[in-house]
VOVEX-289288 format. One line per 10 residues: number of its first residue (from 1); for each residue z negated, x negated, y of N, C-alpha, C. Coordinates in pm, 1 decimal, always signed. Layout:
BEGIN
NUM> Z/X/Y/Z/X/Y/Z/X/Y  ...
//
This chain:
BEGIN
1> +1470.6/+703.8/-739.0/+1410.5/+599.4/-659.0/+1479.5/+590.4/-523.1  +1602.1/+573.9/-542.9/+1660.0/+580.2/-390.1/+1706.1/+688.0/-320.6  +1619.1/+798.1/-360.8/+1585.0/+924.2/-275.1/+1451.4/+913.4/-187.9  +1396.9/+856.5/-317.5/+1216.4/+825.1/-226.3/+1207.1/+689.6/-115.3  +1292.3/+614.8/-110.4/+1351.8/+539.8/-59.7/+1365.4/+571.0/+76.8  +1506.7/+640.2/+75.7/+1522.8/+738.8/+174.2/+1407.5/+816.2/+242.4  +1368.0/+892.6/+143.5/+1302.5/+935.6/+244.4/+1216.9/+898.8/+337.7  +1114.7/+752.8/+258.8/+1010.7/+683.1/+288.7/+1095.2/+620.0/+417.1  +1204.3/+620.8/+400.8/+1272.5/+491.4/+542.1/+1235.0/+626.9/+677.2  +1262.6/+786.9/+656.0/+1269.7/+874.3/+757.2/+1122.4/+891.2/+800.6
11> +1006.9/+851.3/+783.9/+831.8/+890.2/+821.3/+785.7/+780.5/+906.2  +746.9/+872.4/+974.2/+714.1/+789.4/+1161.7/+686.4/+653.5/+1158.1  +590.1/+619.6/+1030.6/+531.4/+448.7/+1002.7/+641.9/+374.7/+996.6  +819.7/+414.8/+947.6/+912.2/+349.0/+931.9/+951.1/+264.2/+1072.1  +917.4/+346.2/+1193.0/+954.3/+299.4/+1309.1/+872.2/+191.3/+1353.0  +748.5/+183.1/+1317.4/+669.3/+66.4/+1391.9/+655.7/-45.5/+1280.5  +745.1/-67.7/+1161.2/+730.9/-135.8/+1105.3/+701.0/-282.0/+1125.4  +832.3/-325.1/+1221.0/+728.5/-461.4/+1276.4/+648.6/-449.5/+1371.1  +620.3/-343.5/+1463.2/+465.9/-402.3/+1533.1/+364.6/-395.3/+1444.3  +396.2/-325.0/+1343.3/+290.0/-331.0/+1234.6/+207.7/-446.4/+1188.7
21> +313.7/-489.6/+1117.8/+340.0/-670.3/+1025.3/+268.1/-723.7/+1159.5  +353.5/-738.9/+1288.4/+335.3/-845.1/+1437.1/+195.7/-825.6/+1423.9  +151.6/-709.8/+1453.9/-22.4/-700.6/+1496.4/-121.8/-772.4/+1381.1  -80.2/-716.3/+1263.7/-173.2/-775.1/+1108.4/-148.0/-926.6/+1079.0  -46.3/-971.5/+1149.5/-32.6/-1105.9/+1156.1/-119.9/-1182.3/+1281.3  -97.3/-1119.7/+1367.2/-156.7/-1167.8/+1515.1/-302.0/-1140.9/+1542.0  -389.7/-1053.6/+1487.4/-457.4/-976.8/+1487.2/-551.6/-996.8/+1376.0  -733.5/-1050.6/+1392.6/-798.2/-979.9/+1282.2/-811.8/-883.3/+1231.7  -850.2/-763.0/+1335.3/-891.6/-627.4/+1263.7/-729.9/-519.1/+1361.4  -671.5/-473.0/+1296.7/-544.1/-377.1/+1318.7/-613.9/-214.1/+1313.7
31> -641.1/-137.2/+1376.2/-616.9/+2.5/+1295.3/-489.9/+100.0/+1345.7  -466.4/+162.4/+1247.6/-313.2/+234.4/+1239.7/-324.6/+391.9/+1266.9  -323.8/+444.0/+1341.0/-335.5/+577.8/+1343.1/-213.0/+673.4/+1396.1  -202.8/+760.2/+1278.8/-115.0/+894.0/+1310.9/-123.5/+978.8/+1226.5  -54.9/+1082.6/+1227.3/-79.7/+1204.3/+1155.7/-85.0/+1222.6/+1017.1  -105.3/+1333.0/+986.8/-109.2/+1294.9/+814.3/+12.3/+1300.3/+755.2  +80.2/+1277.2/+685.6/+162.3/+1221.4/+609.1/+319.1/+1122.8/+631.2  +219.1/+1062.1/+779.2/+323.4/+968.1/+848.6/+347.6/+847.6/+771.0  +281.2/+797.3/+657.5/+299.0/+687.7/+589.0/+198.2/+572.6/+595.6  +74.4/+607.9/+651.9/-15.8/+502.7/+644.1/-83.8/+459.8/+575.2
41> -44.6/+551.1/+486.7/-148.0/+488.3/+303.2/-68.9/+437.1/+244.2  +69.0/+477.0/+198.6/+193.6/+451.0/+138.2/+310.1/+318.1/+219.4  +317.6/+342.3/+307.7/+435.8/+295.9/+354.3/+333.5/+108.3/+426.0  +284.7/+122.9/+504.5/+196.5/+18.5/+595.4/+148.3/-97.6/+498.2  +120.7/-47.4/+346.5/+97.9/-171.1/+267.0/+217.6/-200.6/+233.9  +316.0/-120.5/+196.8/+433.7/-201.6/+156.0/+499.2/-287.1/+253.9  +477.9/-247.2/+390.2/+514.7/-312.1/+480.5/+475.7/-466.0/+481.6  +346.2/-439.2/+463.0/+244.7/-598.9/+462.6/+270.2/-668.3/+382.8  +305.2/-629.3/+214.0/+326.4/-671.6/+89.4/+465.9/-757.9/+128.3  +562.8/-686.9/+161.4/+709.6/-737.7/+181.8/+737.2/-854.8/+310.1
51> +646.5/-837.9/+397.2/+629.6/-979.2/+487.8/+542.1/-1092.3/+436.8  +412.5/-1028.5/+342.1/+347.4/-1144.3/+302.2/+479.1/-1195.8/+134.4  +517.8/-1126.7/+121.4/+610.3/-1166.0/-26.9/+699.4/-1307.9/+94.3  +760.4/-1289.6/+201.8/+860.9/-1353.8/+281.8/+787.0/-1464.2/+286.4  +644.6/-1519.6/+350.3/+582.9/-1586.7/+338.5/+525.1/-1703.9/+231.9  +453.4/-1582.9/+204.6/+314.8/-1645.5/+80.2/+434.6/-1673.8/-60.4  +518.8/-1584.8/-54.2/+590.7/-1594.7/-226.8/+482.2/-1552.8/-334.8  +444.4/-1566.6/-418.9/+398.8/-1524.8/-569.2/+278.8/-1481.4/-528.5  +143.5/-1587.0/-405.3/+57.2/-1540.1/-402.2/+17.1/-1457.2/-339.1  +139.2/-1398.2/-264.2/+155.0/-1240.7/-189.9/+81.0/-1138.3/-275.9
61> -50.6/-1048.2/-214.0/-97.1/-947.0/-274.9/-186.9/-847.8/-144.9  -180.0/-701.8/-191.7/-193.8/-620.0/-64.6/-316.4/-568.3/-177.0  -483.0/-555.4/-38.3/-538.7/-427.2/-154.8/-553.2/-302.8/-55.3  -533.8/-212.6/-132.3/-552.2/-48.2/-57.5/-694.2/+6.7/-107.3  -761.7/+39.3/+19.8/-922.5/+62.1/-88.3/-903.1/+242.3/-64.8  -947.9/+259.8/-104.1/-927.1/+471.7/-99.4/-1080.2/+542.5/-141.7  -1118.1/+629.4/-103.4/-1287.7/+679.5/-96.5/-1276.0/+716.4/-230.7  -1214.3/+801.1/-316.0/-1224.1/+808.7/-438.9/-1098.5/+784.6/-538.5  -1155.1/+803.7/-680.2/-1047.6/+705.7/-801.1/-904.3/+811.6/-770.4  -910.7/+898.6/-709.4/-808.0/+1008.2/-768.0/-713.3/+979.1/-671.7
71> -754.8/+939.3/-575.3/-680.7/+885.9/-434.1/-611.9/+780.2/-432.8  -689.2/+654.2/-495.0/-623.8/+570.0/-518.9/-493.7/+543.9/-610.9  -545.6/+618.4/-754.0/-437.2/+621.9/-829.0/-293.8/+662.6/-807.2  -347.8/+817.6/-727.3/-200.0/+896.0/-662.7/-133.9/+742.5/-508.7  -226.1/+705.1/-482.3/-125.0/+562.5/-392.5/-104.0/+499.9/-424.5  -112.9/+440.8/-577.9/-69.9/+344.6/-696.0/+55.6/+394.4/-687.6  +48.9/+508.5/-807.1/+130.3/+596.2/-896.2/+297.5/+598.7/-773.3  +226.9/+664.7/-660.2/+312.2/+686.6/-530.7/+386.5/+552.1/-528.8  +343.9/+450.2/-468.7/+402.1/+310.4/-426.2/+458.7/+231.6/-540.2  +410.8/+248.9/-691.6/+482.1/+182.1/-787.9/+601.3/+276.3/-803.0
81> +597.5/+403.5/-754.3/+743.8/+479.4/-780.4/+845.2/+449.4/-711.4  +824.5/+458.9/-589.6/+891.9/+414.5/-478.2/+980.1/+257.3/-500.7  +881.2/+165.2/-550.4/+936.7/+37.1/-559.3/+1036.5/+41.6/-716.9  +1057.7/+135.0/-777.0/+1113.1/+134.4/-910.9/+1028.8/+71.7/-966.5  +884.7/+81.4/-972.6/+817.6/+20.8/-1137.0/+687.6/+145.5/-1139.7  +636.9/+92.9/-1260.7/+508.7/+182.6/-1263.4/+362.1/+88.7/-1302.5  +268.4/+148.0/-1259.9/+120.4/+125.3/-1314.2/+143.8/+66.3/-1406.6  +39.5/-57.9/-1389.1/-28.9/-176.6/-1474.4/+95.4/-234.5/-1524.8  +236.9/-280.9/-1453.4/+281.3/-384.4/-1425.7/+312.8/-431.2/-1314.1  +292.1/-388.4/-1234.3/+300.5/-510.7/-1084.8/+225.5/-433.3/-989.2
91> +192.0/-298.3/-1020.9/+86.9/-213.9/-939.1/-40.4/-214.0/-1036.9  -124.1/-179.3/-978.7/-244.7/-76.8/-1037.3/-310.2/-26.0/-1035.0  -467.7/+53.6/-1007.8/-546.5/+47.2/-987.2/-684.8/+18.0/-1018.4  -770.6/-27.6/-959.1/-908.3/-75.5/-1056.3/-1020.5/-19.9/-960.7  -1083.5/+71.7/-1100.2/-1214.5/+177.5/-1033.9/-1327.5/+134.4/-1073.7  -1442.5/+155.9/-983.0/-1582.2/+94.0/-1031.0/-1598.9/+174.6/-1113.5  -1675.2/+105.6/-1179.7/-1814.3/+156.4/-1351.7/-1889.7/+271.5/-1291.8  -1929.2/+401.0/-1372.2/-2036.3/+468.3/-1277.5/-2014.3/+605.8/-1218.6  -2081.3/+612.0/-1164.4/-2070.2/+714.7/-1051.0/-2005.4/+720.3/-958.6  -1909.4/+803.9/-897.9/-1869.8/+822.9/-743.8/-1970.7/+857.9/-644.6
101> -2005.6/+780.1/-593.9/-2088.0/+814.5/-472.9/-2034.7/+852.9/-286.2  -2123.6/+875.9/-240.5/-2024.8/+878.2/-123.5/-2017.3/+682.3/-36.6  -2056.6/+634.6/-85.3/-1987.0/+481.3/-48.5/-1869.0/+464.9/-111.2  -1864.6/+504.9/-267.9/-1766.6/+452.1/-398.1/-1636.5/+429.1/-271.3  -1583.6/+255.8/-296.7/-1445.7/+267.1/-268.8/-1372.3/+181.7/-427.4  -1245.5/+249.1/-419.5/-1127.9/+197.9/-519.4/-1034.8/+133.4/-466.6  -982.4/+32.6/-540.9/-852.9/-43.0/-451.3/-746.2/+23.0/-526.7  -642.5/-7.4/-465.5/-514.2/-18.9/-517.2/-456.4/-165.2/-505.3  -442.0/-253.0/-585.1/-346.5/-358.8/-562.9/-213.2/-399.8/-594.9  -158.9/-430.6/-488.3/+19.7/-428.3/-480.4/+25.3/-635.5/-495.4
111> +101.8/-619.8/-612.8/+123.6/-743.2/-652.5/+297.2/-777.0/-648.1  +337.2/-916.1/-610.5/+481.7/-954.4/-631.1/+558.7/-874.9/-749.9  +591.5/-847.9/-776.9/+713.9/-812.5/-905.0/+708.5/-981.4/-1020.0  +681.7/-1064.4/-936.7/+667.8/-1190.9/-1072.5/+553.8/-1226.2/-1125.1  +396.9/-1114.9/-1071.8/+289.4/-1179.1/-1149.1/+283.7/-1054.2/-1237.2
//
């Protein structure tokens, strides 16, 4: 865990961490753009999660929507590792009934560590 840690602290999203939070706070609509595997699927909700946890307390919750189930899960799976826990206790993911279509979105939701 505190390798992935590490590393997650060294990826470009680590640097704009608070204009991040500043803008999603200040800001209705935010978009985040940089390269691929700068941390904007992974790192930007935890960011949000850990300022709204400072805030909100318990009813702190982040959702990550992702185009398909396989995507989402691997940014579950990813972000509950990182935080030292795993799927379907304080992470999870929840996929629609059905078919994948090309609308289908999946969330990921990042919950406090106390619900």
């Amino acid at each position: 865990m505190a390798a992935l840690q590490q590393a997650a602290s060294r990826l470009p999203a680590a640097a704009y961490r608070e204009r991040i939070v500043q803008a999603v706070a200040t800001n209705p609509v935010v978009i985040v753009c940089g390269e691929t595997g700068c941390g904007k699927t992974t790192q930007v909700p935890q960011f949000l999660l850990d300022a709204a946890l400072a805030t909100l307390g318990p009813a702190a919750s982040v959702l990550v929507t992702q185009p398909r189930r396989l995507a989402a899960t691997a940014v579950a799976e990813h972000v509950a590792r990182e935080r030292g826990d795993r799927i379907g206790r304080r992470r999870g993911q929840r996929t629609p009934r059905g078919s994948e279509g090309p609308l289908t979105r999946v969330a990921a939701r990042l919950v406090p560590p106390w619900n």
